[in-house]
DSSP file (Angstrom, degrees, kcal/mol; ACC not computed):
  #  RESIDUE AA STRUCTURE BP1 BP2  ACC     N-H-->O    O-->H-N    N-H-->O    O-->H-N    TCO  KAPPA ALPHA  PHI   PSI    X-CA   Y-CA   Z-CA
    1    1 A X              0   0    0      0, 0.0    69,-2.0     0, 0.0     2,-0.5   0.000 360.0 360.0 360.0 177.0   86.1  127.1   35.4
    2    2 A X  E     -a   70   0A   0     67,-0.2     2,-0.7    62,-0.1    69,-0.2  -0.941 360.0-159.1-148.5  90.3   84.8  129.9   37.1
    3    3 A X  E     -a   71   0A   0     67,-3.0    69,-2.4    -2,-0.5     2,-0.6  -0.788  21.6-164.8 -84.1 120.2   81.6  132.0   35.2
    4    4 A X  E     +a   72   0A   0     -2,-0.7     2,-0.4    67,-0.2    69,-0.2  -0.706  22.6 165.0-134.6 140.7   81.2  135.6   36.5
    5    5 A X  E     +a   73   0A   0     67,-1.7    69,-1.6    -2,-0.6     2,-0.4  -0.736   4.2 175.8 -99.3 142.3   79.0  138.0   36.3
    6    6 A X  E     +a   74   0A   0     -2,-0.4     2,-0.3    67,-0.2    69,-0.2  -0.996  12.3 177.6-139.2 141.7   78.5  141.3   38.3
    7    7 A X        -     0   0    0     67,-1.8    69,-0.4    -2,-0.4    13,-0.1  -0.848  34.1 -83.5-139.6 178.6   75.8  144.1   37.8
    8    8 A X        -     0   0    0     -2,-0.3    15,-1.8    11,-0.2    13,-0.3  -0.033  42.4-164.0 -83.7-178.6   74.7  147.1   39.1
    9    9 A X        -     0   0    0     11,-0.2    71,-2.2    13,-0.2     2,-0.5  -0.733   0.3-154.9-173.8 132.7   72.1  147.6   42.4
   10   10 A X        -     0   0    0     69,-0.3    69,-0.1    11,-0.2     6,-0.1  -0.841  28.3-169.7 -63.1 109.5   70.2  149.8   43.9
   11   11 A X  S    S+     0   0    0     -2,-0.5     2,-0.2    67,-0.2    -1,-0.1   0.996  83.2  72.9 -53.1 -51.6   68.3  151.1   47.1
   12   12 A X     >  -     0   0    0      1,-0.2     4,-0.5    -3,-0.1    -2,-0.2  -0.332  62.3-163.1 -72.4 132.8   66.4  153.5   45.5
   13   13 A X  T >4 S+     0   0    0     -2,-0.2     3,-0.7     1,-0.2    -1,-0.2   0.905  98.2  64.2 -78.1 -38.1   63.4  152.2   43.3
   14   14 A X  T 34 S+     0   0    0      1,-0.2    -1,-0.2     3,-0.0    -3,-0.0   0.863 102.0  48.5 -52.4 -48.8   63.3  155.6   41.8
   15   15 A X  T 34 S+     0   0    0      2,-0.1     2,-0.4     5,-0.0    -1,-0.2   0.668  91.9 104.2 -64.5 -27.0   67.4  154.7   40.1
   16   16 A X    <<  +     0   0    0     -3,-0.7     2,-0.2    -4,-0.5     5,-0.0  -0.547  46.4 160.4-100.3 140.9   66.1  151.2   38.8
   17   17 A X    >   -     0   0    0     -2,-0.4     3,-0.9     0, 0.0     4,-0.3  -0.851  50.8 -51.0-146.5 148.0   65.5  151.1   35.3
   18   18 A X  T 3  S-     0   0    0      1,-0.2     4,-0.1    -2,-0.2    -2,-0.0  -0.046 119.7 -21.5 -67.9 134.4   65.3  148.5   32.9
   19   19 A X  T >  S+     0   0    0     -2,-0.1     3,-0.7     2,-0.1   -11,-0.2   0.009 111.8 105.2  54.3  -2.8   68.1  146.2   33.0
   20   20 A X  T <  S+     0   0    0     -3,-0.9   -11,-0.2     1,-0.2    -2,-0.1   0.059  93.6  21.6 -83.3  13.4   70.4  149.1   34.9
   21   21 A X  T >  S+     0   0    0     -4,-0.3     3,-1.1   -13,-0.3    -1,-0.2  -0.277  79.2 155.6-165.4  61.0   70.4  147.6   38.8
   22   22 A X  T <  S+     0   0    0     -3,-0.7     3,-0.4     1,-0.3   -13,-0.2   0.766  74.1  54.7 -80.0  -7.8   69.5  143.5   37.7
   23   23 A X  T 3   +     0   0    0    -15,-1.8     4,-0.3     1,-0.2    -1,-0.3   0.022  69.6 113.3-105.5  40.9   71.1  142.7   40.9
   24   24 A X  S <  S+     0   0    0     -3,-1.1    -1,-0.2     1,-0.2   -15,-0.1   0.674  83.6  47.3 -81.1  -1.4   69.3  144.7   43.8
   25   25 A X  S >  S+     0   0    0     -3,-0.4     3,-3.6    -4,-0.1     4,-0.3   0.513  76.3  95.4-110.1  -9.7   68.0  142.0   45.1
   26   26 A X  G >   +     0   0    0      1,-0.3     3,-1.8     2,-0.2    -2,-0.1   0.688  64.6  84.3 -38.5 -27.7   70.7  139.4   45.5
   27   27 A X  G 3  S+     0   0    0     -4,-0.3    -1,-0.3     1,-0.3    -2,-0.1   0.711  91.4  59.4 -52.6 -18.2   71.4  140.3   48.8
   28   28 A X  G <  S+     0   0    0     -3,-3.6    -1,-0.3     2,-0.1    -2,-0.2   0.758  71.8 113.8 -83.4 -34.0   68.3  137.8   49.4
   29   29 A X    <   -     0   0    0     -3,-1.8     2,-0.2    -4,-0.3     0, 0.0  -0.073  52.7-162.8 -60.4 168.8   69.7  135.2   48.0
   30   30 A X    >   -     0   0    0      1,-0.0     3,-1.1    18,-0.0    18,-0.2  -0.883  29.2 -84.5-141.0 146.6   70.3  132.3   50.6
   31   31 A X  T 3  S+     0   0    0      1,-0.2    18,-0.2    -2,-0.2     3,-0.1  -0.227 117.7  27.9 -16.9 117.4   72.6  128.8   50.8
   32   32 A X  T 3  S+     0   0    0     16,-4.0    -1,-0.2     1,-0.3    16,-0.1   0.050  95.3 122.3 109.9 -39.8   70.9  125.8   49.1
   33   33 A X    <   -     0   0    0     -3,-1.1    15,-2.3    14,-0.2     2,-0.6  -0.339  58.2-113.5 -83.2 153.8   68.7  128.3   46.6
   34   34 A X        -     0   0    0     13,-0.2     2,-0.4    -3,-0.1    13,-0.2  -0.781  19.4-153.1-106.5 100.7   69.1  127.9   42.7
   35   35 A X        -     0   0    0     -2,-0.6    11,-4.3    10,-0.1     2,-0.5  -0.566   3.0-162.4 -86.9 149.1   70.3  129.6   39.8
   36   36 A X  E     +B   45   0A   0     -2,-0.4     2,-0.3     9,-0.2     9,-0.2  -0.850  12.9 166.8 -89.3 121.2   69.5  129.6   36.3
   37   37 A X  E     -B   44   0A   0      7,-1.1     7,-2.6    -2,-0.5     2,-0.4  -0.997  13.3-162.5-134.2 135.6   71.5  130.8   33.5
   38   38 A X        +     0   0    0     -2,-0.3     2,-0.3     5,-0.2     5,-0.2  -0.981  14.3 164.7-124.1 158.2   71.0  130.2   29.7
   39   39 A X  S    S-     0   0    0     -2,-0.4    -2,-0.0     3,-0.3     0, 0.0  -0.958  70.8  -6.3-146.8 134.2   73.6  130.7   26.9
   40   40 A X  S    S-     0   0    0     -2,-0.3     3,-0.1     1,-0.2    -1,-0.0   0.784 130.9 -52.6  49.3  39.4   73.6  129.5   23.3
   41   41 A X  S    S+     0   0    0      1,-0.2     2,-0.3    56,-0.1    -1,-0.2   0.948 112.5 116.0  72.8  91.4   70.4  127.4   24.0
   42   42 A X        -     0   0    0     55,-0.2     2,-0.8     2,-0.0    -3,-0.3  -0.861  56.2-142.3-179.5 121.1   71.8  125.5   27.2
   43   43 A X  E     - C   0  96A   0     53,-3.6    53,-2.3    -2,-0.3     2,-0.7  -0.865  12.6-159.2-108.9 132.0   70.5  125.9   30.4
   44   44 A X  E     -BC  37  95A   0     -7,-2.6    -7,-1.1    -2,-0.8     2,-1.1  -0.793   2.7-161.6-118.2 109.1   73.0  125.9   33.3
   45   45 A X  E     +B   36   0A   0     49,-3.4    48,-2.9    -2,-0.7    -9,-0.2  -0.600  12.2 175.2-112.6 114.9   71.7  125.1   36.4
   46   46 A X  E     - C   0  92A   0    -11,-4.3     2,-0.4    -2,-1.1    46,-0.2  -0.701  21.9-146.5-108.5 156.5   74.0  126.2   40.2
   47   47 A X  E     - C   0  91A   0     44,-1.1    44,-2.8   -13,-0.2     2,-0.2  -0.914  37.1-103.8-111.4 141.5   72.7  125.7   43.7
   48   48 A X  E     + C   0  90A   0    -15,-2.3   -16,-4.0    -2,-0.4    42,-0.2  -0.502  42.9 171.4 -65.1 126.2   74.2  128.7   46.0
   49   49 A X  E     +     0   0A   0     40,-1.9     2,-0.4     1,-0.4   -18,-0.2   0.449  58.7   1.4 -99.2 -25.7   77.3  127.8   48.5
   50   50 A X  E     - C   0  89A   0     39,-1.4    39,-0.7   -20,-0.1    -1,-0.4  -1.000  48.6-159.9-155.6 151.8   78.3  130.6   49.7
   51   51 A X  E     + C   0  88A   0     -2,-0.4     2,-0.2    37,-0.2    37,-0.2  -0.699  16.8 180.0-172.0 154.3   78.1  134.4   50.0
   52   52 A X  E     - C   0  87A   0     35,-1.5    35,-1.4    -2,-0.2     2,-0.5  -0.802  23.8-145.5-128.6 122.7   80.6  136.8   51.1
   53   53 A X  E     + C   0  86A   0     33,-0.2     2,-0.2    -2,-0.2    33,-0.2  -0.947  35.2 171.1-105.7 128.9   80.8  140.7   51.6
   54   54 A X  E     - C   0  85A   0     31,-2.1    31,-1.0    -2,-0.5     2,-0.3  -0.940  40.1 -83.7-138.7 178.2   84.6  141.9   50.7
   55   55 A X  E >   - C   0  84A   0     -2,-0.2     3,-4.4    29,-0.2    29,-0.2  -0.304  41.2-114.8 -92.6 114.5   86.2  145.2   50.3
   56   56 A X  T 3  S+     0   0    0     27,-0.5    -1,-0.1     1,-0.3    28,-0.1   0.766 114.4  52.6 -11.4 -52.3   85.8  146.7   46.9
   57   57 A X  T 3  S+     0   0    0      2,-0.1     2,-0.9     1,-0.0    -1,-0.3   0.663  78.0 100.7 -64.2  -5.4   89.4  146.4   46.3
   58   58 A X    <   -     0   0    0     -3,-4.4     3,-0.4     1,-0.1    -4,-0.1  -0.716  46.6-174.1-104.7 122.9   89.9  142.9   47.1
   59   59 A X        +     0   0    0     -2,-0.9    -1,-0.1     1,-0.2    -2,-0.1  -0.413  55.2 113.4-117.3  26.3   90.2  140.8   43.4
   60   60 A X  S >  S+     0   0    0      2,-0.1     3,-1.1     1,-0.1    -1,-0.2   0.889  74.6  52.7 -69.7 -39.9   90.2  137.4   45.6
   61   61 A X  G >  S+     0   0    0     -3,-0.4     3,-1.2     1,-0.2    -2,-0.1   0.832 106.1  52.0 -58.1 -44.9   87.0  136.6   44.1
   62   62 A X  G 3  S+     0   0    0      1,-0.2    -1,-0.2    -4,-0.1    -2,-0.1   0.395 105.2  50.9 -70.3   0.7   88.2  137.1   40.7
   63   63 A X  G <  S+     0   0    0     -3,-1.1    -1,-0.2     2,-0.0    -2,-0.1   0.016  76.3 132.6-123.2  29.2   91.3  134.8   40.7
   64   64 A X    <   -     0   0    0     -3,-1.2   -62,-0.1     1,-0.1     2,-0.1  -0.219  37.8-167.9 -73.6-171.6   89.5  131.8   42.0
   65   65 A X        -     0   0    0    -64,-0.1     2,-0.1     3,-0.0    -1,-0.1  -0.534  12.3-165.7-177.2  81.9   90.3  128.9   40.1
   66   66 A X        -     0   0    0      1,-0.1     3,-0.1    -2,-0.1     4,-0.1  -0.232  21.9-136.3 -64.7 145.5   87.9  126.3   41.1
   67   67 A X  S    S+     0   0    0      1,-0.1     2,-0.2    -2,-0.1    -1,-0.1   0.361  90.0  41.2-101.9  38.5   88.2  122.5   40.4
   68   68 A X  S    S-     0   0    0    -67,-0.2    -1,-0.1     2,-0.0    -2,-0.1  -0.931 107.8 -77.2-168.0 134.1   84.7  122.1   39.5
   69   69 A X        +     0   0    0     -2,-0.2    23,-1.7    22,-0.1     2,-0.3  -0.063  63.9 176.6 -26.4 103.7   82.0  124.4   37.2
   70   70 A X  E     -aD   2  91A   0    -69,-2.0   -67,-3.0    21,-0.2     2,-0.5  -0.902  28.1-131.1-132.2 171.5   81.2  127.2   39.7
   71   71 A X  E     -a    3   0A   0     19,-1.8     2,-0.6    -2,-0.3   -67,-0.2  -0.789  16.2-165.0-136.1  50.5   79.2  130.0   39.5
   72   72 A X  E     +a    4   0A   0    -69,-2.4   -67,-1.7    -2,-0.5     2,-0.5  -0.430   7.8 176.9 -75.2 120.9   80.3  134.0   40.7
   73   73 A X  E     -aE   5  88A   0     15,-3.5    15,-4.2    -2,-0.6     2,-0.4  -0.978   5.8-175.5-117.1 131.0   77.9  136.9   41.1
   74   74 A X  E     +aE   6  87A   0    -69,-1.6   -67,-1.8    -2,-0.5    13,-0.2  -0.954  10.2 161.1-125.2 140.0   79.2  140.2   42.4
   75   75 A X  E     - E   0  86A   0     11,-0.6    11,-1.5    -2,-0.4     2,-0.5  -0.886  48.5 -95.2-139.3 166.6   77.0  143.4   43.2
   76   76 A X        -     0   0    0    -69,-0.4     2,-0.4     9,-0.2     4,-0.4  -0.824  47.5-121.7 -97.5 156.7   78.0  146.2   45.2
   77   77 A X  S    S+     0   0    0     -2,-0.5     2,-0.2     4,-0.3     3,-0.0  -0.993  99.8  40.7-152.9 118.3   76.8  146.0   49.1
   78   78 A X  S >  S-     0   0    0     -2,-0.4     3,-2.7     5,-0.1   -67,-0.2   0.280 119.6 -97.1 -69.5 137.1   75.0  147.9   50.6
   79   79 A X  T 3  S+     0   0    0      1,-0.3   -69,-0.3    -2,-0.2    -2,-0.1  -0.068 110.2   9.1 -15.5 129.9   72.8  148.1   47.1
   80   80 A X  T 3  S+     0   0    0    -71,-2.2     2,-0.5    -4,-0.4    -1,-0.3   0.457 107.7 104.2  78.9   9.7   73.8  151.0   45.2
   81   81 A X    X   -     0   0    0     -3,-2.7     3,-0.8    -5,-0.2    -4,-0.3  -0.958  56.9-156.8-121.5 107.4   76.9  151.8   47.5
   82   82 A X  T 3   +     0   0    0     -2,-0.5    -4,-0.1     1,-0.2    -3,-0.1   0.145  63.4 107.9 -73.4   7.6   80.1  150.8   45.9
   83   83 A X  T 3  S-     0   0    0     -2,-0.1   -27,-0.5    -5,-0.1    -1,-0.2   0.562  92.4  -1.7 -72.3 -22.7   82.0  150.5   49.6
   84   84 A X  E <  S-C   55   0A   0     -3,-0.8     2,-0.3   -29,-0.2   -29,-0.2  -0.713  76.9-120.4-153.9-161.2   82.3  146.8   49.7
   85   85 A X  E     -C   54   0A   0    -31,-1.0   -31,-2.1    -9,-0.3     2,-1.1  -0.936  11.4-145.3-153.2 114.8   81.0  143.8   47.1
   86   86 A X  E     -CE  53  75A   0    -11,-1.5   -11,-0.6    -2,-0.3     2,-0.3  -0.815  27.7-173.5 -93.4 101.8   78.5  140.9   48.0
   87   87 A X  E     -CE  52  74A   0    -35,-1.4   -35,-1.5    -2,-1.1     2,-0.5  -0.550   8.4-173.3 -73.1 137.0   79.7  137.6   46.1
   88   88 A X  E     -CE  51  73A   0    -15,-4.2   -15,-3.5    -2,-0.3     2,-0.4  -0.950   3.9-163.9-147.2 147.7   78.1  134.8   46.0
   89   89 A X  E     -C   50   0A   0    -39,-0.7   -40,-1.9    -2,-0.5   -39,-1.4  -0.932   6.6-179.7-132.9 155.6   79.1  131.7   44.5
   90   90 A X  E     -C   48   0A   0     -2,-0.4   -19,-1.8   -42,-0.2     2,-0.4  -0.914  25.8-122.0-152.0 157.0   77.2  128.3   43.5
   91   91 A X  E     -CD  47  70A   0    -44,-2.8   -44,-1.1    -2,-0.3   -21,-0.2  -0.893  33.9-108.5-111.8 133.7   78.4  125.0   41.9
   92   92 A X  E     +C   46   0A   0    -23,-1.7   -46,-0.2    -2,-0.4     3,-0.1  -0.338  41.1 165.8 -90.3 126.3   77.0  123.9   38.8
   93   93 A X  E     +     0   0A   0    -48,-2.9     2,-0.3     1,-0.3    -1,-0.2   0.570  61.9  21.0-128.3  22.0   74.7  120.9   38.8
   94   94 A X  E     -     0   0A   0    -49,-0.2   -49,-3.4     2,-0.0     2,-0.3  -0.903  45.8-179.7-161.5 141.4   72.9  120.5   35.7
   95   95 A X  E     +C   44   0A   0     -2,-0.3     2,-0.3   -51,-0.2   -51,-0.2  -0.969  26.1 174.2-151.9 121.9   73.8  121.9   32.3
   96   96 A X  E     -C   43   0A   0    -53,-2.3   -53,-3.6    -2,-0.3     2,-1.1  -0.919  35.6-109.8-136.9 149.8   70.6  120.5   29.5
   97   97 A X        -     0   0    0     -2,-0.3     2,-0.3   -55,-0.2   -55,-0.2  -0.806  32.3-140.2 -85.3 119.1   70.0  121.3   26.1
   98   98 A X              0   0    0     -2,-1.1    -1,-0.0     1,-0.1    -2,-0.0  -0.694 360.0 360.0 -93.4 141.5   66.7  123.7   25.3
   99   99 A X              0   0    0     -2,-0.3    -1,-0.1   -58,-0.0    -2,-0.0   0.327 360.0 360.0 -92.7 360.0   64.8  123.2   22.6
């Protein structure tokens, strides 16, 4: 399956507000680097594979249909400009129960 999430981002420091631009920094993230996600007391852990800039319209990202747990984050790119979308996607390699 295919988890994704997309949130807002910003350039402007002034626009960011709490929880309203949690992805303004994504653009940083790199191949190899690790996310964390937790749900229902489970920690879910992806290392990053890929990331991708594609055209606001294009809903490729949204019909994957991986054969292994992976991991989608979409923001708009440039920050806070809604002209294209930076995805990035990461493959799940640890999933633990927290206590």
């Amino acid at each position: 399956g295919n988890t994704y999430l997309f949130a807002h981002s910003t350039l402007n420091p002034l626009d960011i507000q709490k929880y309203s631009a949690v992805f303004t920094l994504l653009h940083r993230v790199e191949d190899g680097d690790r996310v964390t996600i937790f749900e229902d007391n489970i920690r879910y852990d992806y290392i990053i594979e890929t990331k991708e800039v594609v055209k606001d319209f294009d809903l490729t990202p949204l019909t994957r249909e991986p054969d292994y747990p992976m991991l989608t984050l979409q923001t708009c790119d440039p920050p806070g400009i809604p002209l294209n979308r930076l995805i990035v996607t990461g493959r799940l390699i640890g999933k633990y129960p927290v206590e």
